[in-house]
PyMOL Python script that loads the backbone (N, CA, C, O; Angstrom):
from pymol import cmd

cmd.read_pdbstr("""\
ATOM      1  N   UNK A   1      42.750 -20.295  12.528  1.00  0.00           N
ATOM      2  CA  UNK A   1      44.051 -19.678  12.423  1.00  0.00           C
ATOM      3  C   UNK A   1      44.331 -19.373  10.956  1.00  0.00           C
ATOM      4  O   UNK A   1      44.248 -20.270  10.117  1.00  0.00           O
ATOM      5  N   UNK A   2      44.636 -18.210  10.653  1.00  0.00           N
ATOM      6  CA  UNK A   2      45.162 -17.922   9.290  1.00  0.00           C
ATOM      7  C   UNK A   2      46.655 -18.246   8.835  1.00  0.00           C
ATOM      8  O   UNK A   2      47.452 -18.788   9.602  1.00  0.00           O
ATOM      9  N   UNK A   3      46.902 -17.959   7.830  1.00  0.00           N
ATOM     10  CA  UNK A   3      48.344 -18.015   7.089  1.00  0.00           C
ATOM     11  C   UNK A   3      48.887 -16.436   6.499  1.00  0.00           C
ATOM     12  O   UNK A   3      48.072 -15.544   6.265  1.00  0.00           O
ATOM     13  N   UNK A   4      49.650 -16.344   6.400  1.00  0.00           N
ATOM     14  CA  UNK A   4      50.087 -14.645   5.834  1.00  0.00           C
ATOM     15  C   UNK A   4      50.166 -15.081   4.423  1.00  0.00           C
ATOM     16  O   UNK A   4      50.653 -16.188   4.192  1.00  0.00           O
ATOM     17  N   UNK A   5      49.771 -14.390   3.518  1.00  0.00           N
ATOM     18  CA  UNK A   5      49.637 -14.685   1.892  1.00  0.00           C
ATOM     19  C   UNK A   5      49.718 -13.166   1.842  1.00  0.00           C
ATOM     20  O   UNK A   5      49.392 -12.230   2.573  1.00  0.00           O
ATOM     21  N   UNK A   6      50.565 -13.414   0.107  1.00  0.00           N
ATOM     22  CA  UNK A   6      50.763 -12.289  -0.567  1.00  0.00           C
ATOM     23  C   UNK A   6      50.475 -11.932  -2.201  1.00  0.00           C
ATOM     24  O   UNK A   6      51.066 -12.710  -2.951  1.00  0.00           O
ATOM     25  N   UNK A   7      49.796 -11.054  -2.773  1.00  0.00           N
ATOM     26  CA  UNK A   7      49.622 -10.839  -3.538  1.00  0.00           C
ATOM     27  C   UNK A   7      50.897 -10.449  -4.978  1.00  0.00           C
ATOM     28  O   UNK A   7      50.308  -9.517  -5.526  1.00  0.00           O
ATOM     29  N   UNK A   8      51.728 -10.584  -5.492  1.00  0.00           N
ATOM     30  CA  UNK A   8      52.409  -9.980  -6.273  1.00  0.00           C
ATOM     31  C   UNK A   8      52.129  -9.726  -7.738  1.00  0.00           C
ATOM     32  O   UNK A   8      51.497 -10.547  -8.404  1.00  0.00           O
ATOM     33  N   UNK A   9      52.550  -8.703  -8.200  1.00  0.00           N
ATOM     34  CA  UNK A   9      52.100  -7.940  -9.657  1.00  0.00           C
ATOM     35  C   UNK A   9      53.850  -7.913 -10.432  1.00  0.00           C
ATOM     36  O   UNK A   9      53.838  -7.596 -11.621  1.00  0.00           O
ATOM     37  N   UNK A  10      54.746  -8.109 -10.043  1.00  0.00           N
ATOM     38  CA  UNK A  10      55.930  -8.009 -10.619  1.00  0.00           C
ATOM     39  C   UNK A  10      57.051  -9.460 -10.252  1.00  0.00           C
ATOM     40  O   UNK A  10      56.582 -10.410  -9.626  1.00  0.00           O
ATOM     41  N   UNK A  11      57.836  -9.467 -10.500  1.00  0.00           N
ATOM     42  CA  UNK A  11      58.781 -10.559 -10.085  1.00  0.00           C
ATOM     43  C   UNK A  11      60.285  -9.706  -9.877  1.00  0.00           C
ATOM     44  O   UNK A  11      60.950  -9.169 -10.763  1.00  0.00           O
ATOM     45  N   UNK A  12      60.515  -9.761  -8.711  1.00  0.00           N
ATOM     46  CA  UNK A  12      61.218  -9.304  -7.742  1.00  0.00           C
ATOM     47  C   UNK A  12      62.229 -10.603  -7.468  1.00  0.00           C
ATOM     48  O   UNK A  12      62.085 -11.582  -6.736  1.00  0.00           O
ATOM     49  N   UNK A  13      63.723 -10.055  -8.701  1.00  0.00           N
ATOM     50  CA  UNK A  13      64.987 -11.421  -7.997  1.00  0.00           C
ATOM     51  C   UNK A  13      65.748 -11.368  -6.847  1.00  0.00           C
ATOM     52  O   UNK A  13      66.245 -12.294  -6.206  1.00  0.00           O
ATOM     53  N   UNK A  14      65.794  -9.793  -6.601  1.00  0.00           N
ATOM     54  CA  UNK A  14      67.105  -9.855  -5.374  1.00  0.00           C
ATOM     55  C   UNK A  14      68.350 -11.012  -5.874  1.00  0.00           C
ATOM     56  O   UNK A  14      69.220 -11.564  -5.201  1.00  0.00           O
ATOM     57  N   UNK A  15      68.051 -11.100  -7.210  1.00  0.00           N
ATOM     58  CA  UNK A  15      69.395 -11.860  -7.685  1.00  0.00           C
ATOM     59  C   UNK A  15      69.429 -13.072  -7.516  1.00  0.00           C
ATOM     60  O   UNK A  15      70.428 -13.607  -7.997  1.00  0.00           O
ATOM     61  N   UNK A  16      68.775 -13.675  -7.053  1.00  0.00           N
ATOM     62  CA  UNK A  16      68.298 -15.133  -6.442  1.00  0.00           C
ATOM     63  C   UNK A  16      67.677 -16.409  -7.354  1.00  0.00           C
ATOM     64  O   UNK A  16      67.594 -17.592  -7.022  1.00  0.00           O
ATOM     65  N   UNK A  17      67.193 -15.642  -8.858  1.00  0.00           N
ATOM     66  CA  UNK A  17      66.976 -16.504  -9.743  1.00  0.00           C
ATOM     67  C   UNK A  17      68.129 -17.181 -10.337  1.00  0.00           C
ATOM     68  O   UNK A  17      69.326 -16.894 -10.311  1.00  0.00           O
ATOM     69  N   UNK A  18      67.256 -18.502 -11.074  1.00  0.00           N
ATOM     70  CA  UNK A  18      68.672 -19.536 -11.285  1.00  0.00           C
ATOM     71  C   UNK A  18      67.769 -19.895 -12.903  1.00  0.00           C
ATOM     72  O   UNK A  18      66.605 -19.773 -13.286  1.00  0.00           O
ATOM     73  N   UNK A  19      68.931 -20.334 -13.447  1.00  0.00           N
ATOM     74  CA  UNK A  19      68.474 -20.372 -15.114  1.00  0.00           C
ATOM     75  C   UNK A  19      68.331 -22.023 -14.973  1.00  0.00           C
ATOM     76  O   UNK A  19      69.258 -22.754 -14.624  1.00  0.00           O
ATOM     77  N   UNK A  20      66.934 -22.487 -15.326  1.00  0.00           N
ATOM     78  CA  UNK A  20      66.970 -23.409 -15.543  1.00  0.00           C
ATOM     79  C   UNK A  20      67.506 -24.047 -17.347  1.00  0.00           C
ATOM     80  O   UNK A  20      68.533 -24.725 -17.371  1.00  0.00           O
ATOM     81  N   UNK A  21      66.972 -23.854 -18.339  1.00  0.00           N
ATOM     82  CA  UNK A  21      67.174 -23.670 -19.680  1.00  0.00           C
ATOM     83  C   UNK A  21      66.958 -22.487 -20.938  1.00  0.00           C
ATOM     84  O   UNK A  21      65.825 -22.037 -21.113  1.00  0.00           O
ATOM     85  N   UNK A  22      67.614 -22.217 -21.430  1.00  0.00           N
ATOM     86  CA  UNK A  22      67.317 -20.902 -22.320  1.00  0.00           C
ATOM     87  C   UNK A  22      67.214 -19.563 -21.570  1.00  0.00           C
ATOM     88  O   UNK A  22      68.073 -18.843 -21.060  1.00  0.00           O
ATOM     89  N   UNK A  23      65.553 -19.446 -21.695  1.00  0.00           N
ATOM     90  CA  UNK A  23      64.971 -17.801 -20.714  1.00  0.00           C
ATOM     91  C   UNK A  23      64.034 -18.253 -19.859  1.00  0.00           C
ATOM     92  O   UNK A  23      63.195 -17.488 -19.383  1.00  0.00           O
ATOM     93  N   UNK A  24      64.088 -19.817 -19.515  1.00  0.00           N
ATOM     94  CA  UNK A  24      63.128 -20.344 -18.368  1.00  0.00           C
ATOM     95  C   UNK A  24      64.437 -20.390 -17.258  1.00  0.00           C
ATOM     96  O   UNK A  24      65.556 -20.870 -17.078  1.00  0.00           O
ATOM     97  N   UNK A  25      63.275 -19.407 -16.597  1.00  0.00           N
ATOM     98  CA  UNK A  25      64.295 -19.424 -14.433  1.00  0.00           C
ATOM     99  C   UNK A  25      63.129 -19.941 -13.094  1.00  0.00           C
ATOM    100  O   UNK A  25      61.915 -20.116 -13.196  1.00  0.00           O
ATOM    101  N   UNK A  26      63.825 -20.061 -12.131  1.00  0.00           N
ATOM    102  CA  UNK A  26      63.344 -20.538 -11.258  1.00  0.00           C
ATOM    103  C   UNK A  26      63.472 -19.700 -10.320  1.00  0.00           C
ATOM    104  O   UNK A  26      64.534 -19.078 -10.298  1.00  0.00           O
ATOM    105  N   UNK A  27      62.576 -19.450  -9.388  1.00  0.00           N
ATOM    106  CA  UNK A  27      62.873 -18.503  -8.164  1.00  0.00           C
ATOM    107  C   UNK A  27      62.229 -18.713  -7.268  1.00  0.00           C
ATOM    108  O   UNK A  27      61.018 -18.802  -7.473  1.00  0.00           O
ATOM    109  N   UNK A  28      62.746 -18.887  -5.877  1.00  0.00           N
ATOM    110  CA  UNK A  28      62.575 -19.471  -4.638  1.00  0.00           C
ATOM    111  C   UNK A  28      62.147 -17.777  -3.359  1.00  0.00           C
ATOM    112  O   UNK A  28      62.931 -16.848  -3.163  1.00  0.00           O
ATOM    113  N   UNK A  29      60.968 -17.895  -2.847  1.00  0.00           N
ATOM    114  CA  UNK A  29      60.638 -16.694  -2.120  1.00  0.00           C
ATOM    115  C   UNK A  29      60.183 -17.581  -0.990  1.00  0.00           C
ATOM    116  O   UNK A  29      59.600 -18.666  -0.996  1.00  0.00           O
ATOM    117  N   UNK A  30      60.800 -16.481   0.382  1.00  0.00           N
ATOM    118  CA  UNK A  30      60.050 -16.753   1.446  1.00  0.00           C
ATOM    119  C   UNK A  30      58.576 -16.931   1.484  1.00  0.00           C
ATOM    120  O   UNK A  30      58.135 -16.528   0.408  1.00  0.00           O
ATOM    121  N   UNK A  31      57.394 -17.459   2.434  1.00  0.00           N
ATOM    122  CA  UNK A  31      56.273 -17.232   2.788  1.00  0.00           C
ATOM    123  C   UNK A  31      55.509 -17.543   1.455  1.00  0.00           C
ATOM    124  O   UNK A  31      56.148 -17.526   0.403  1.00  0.00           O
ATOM    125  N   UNK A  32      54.624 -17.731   1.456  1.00  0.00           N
ATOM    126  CA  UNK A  32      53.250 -18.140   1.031  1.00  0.00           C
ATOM    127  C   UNK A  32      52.609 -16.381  -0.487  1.00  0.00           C
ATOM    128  O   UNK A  32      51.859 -15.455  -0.179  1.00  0.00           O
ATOM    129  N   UNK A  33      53.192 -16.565  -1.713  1.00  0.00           N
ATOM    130  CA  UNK A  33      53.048 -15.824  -2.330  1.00  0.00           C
ATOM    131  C   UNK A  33      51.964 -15.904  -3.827  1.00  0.00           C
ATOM    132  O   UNK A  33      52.220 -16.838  -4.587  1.00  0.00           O
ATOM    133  N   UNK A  34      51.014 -15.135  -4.154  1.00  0.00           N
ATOM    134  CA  UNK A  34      50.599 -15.901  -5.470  1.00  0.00           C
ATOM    135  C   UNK A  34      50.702 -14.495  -6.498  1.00  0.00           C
ATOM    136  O   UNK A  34      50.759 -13.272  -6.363  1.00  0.00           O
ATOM    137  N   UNK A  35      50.689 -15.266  -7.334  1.00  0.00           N
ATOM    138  CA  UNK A  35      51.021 -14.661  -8.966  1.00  0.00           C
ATOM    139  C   UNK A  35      50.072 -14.898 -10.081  1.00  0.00           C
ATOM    140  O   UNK A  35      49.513 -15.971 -10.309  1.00  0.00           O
ATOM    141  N   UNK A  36      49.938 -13.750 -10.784  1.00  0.00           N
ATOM    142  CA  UNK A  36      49.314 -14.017 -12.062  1.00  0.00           C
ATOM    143  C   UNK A  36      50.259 -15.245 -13.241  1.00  0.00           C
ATOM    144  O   UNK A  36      51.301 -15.116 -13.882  1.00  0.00           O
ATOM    145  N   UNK A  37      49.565 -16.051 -13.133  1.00  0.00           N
ATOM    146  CA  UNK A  37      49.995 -16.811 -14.347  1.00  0.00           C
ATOM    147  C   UNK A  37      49.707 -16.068 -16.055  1.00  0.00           C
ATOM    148  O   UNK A  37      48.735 -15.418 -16.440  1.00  0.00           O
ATOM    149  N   UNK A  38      50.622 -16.364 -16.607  1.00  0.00           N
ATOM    150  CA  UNK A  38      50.933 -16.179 -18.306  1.00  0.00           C
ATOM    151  C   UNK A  38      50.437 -14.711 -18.451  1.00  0.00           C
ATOM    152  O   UNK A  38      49.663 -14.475 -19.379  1.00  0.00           O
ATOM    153  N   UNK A  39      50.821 -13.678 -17.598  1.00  0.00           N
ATOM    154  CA  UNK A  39      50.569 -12.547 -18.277  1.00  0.00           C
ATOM    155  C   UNK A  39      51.963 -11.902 -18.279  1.00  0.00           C
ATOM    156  O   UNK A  39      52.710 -12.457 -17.474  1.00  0.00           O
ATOM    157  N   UNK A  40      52.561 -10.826 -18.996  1.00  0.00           N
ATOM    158  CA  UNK A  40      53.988 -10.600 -19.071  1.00  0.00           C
ATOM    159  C   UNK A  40      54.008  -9.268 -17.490  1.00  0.00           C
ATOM    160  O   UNK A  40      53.388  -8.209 -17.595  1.00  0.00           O
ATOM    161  N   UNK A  41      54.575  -9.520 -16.565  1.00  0.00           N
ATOM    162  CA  UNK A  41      55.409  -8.890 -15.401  1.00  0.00           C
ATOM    163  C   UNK A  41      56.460  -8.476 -15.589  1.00  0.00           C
ATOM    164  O   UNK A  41      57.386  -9.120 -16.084  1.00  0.00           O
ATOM    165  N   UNK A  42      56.499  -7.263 -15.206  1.00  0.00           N
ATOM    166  CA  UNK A  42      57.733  -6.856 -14.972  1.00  0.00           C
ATOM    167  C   UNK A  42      59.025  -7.607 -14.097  1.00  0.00           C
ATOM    168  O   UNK A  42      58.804  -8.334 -13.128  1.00  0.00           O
ATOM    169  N   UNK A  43      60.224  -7.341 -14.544  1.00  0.00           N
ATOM    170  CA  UNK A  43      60.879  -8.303 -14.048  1.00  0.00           C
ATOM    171  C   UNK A  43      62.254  -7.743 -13.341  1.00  0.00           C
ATOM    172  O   UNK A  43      63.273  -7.777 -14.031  1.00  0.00           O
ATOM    173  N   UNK A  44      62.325  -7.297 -12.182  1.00  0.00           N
ATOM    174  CA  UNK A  44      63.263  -6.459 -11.378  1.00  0.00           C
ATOM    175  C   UNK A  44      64.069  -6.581 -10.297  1.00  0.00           C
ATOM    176  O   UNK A  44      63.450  -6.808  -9.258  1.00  0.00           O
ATOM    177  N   UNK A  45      65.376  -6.496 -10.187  1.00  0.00           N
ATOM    178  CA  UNK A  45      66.030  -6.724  -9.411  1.00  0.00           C
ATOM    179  C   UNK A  45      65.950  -6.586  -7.782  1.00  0.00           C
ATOM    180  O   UNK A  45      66.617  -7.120  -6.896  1.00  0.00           O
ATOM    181  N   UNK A  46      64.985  -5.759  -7.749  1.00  0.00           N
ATOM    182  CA  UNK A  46      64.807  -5.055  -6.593  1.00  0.00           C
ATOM    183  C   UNK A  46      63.173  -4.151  -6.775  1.00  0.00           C
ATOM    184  O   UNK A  46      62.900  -3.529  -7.801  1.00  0.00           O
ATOM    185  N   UNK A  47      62.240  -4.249  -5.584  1.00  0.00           N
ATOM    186  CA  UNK A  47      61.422  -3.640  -5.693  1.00  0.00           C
ATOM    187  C   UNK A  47      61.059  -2.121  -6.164  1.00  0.00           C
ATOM    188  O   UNK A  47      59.927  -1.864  -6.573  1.00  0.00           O
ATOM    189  N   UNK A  48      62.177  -1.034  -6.077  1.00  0.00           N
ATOM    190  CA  UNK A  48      62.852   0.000  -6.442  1.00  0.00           C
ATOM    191  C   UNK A  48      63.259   0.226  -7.396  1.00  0.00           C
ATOM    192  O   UNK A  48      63.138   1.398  -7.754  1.00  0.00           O
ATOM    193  N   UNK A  49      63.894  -0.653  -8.252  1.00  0.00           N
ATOM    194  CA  UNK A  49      64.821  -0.248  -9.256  1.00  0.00           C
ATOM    195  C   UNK A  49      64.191  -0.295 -10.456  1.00  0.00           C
ATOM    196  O   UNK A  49      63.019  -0.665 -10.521  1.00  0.00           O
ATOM    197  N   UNK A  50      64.931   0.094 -11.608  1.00  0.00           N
ATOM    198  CA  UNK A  50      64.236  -0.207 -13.040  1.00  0.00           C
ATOM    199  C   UNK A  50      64.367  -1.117 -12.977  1.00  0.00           C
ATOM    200  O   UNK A  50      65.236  -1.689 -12.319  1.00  0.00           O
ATOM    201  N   UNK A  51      62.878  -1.966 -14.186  1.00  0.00           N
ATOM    202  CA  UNK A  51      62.974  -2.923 -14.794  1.00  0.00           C
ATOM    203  C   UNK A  51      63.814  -3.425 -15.455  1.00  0.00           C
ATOM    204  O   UNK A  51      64.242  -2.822 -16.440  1.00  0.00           O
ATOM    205  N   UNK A  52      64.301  -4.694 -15.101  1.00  0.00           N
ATOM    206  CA  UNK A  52      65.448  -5.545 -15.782  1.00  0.00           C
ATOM    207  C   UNK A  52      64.540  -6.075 -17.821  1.00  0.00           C
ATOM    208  O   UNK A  52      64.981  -6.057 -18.970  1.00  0.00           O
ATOM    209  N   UNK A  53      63.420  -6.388 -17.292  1.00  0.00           N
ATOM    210  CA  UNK A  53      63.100  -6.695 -18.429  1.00  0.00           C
ATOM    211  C   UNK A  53      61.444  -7.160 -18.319  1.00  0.00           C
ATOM    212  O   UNK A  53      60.800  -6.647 -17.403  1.00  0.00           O
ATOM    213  N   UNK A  54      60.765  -8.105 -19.221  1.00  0.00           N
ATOM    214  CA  UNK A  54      59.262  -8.828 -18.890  1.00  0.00           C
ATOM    215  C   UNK A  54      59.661 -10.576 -19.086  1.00  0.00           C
ATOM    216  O   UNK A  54      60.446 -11.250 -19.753  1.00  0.00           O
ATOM    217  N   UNK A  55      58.420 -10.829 -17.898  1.00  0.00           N
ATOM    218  CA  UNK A  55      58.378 -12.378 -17.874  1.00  0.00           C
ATOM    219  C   UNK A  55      57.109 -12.711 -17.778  1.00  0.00           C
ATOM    220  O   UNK A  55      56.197 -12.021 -17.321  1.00  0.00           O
ATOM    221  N   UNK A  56      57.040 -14.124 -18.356  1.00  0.00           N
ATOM    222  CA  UNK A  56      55.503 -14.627 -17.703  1.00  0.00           C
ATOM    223  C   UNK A  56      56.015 -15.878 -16.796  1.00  0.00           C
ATOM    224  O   UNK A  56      56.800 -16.783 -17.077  1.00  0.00           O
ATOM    225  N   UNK A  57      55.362 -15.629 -15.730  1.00  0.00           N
ATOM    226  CA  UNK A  57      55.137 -17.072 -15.092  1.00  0.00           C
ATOM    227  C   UNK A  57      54.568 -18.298 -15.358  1.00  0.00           C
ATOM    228  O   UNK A  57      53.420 -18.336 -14.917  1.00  0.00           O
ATOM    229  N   UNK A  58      54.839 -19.098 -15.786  1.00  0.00           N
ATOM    230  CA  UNK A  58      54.324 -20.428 -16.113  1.00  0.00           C
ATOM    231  C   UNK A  58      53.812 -21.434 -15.054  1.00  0.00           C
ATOM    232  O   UNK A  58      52.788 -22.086 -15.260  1.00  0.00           O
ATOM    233  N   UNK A  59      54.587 -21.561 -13.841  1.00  0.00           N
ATOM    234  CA  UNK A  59      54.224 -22.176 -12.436  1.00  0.00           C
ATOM    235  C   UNK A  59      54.535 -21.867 -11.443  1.00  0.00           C
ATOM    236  O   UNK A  59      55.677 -21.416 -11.351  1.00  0.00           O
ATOM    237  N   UNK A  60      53.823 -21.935 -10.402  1.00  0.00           N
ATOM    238  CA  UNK A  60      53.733 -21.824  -8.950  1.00  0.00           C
ATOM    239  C   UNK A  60      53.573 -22.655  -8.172  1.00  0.00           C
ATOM    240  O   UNK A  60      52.496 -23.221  -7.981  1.00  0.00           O
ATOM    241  N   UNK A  61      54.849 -22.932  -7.451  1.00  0.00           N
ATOM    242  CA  UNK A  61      54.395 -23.926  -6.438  1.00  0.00           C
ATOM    243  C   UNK A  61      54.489 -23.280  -4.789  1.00  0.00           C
ATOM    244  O   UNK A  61      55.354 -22.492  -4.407  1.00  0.00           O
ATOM    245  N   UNK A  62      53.621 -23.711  -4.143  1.00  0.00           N
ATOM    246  CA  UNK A  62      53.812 -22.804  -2.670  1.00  0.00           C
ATOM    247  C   UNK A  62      53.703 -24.134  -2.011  1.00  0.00           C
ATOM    248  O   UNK A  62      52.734 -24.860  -2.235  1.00  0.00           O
ATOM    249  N   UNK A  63      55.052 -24.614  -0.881  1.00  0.00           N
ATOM    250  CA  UNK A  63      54.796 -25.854  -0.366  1.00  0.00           C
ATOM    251  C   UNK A  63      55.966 -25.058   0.810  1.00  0.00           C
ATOM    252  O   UNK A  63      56.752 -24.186   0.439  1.00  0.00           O
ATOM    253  N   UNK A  64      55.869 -25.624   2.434  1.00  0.00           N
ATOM    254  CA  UNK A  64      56.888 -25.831   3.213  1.00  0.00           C
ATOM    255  C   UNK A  64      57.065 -23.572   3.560  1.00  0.00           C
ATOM    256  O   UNK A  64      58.166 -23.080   3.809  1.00  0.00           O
ATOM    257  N   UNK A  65      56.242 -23.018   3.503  1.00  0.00           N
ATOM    258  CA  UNK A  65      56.038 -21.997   3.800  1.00  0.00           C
ATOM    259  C   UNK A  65      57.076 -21.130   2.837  1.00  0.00           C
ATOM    260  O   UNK A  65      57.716 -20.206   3.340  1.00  0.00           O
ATOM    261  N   UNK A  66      57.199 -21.420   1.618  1.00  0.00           N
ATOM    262  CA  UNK A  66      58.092 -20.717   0.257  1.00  0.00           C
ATOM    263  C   UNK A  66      57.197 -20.923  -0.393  1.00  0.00           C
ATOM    264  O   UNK A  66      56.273 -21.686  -0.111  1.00  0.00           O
ATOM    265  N   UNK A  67      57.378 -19.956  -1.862  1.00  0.00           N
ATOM    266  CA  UNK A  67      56.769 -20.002  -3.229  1.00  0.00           C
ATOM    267  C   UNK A  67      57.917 -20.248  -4.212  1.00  0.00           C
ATOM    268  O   UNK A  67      58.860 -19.459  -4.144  1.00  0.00           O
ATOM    269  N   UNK A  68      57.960 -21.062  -4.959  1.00  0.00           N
ATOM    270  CA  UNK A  68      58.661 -21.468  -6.345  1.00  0.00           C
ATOM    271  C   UNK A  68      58.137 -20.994  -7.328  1.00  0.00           C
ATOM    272  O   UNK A  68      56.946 -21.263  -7.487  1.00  0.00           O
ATOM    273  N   UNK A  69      58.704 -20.272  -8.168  1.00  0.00           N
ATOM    274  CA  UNK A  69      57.836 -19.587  -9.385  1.00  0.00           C
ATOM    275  C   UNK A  69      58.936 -20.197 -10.739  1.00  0.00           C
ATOM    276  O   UNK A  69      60.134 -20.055 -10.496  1.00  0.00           O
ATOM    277  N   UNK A  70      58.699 -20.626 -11.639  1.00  0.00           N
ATOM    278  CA  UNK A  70      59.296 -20.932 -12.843  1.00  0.00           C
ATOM    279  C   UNK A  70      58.389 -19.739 -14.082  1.00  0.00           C
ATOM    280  O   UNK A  70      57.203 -19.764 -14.410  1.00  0.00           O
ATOM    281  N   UNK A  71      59.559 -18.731 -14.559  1.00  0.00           N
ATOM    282  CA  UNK A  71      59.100 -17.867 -15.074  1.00  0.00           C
ATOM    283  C   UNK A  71      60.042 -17.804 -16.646  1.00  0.00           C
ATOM    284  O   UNK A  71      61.214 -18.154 -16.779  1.00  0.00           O
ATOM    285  N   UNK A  72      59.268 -17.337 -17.559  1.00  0.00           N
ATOM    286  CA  UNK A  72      60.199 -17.106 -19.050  1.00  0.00           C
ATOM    287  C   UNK A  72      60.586 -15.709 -18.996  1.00  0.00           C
ATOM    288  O   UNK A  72      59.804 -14.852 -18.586  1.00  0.00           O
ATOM    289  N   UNK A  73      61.718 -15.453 -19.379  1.00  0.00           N
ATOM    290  CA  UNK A  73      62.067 -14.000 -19.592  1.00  0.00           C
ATOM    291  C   UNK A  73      61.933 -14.023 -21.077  1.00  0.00           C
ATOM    292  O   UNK A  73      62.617 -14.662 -21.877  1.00  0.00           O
ATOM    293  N   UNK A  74      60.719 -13.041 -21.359  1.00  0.00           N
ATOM    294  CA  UNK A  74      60.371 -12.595 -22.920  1.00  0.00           C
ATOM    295  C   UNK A  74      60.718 -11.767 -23.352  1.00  0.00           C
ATOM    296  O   UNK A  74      60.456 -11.712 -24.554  1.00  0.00           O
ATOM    297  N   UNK A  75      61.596 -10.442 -22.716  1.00  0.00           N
ATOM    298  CA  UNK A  75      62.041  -9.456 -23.242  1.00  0.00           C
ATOM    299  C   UNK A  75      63.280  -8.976 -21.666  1.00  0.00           C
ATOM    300  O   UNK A  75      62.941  -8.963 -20.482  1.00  0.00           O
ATOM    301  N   UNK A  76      64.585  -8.666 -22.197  1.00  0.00           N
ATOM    302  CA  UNK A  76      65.022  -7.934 -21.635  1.00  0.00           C
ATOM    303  C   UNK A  76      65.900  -6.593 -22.037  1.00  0.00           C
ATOM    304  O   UNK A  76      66.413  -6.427 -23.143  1.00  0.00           O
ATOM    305  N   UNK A  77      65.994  -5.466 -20.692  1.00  0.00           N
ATOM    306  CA  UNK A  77      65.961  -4.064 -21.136  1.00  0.00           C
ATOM    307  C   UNK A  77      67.574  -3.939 -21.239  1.00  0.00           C
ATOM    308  O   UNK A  77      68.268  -4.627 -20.492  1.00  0.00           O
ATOM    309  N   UNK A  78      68.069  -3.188 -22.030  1.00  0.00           N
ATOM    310  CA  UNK A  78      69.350  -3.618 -22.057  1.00  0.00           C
ATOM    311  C   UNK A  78      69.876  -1.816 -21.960  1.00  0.00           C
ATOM    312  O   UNK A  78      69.104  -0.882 -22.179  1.00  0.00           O
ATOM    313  N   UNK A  79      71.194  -1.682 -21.623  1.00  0.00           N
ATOM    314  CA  UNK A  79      71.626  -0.310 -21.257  1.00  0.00           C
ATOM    315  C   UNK A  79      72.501   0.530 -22.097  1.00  0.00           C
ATOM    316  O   UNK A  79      72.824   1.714 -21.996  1.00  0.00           O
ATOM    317  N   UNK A  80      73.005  -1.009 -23.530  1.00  0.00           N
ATOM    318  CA  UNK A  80      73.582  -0.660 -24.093  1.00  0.00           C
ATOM    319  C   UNK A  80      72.996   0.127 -25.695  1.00  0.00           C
ATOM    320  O   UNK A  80      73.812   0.614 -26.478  1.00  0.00           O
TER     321      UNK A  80
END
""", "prot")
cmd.dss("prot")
cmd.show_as("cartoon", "prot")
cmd.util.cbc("prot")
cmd.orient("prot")
């Protein structure tokens, strides 16, 4: 029997990230997801939209059929 796994290239909040300290956040996704560690991703509100800014991921945890990602925001895009 398999598992559904997913590949991701960006970090996608749907608003759902939570600031742990400084520009380190935490973000909680349905299903079974993996990520490039320490390379800078784009970092977007929505799969669609412009980039909010770049992050690297630092950890991944996939337990209980979610992925936890703890990511740094290294740059964000600003409008002003």
């Amino acid at each position: 029997m398999g598992m559904p796994f997913e590949l991701n290239t960006m970090i996608v909040t749907k608003g759902l990230e939570e600031r742990v300290s400084g520009n380190l956040f935490t973000l909680t996704k349905a299903g079974y997801r993996l990520y490039p560690l320490d390379i800078p991703l784009e970092v977007r509100k929505t799969k669609d939209s412009d980039p909010n800014g770049t992050g690297i991921i630092k950890k991944v945890e996939l337990e209980n059929e979610q992925t936890v990602i703890v990511y740094e925001l290294i740059s964000l895009n600003s409008t002003n």
